[in-house]
C-alpha positions in Angstrom: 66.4 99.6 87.0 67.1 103.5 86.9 67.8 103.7 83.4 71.2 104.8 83.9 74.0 105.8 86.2 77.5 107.0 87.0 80.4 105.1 88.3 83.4 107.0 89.7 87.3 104.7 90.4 89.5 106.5 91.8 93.0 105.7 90.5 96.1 107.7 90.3 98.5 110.1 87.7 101.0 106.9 88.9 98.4 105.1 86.5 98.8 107.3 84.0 103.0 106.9 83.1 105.6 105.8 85.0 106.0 106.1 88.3 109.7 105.0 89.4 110.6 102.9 92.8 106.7 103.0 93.1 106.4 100.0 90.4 103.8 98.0 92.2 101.5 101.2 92.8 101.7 102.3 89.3 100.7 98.7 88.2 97.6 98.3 90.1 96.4 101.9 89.7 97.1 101.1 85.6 95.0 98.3 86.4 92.5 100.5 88.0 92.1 102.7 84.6 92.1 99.4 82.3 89.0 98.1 84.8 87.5 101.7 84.3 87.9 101.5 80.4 86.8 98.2 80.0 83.7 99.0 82.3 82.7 101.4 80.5 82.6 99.6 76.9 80.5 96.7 78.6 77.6 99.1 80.0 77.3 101.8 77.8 74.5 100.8 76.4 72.9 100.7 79.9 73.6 103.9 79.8 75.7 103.4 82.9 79.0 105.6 82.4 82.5 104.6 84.0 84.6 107.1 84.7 88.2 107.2 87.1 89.9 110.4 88.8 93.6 110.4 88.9 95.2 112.2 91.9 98.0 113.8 92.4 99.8 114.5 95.8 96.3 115.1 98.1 96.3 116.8 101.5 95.0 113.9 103.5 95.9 112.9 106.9 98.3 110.6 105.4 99.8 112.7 103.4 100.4 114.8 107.2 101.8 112.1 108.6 104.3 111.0 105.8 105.7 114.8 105.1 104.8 117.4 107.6 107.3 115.9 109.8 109.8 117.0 107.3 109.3 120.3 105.7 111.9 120.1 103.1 110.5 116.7 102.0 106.8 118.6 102.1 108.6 121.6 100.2 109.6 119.2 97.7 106.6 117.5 96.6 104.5 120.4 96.7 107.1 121.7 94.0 106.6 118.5 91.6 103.1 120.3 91.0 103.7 123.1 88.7 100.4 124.9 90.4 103.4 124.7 93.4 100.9 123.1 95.9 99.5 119.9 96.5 95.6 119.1 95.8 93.0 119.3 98.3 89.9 116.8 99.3 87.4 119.4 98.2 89.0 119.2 94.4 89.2 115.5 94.3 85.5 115.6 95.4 84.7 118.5 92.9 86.0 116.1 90.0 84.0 113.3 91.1 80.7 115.2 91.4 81.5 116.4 87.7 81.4 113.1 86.7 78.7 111.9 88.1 76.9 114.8 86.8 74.8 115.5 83.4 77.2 117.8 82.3 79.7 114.8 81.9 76.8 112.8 80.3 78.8 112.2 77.1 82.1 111.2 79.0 82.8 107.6 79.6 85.6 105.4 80.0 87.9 108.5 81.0 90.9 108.6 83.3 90.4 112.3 84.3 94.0 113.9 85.7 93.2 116.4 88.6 97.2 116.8 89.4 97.9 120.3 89.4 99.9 119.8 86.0 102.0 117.1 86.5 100.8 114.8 83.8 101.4 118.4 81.3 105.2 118.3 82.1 
């Protein structure tokens, strides 16, 4: 009825390879990207675009409660990053509004990697 609109998944950089002794994850956040693709061919032409974001390691609260408790474990996964950090809300959120945007009005059925360069290694 608008004449258009943006859809945003979120998936995961587990989506996007492997992810080992996280099999099940990895499957359903493939899945997640698969959905987005196939999305995206079947309402193009209502100009509705279908987009995902893939994550890395985010600061969330449950990312607190899983490492902070054990800085060496926290030290270690902000080092799988080669920015040496993990990602924050406010980038995740950034990627999203992109995509929603005009200026990503030509971009559809893309798995966009916001990961602090994991997926480049």
């Amino acid at each position: 009825a608008q004449g258009g609109g943006a859809i945003v998944n979120t998936a995961s950089v587990a989506g996007l390879g492997a992810a080992p002794k996280m099999s099940i994850y990895s499957a359903s956040k493939h899945a997640v990207i698969g959905l987005t693709k196939s999305a995206a061919i079947e309402y193009a032409k209502k100009k509705i675009r279908v987009n995902a974001v893939c994550p890395a390691v985010i600061d969330t609260d449950m990312y607190r409660r899983a490492y902070e408790t054990d800085p060496k474990k926290a030290e270690y996964v902000a080092v799988m990053h080669p920015v040496g950090r993990v990602g924050t809300v406010e980038e995740i959120a950034s990627a999203v509004l992109y995509l929603c945007s005009d200026g990503a009005s030509f971009t559809t059925g893309h798995a966009l990697a916001v990961d602090g360069g994991v997926t480049a290694i």
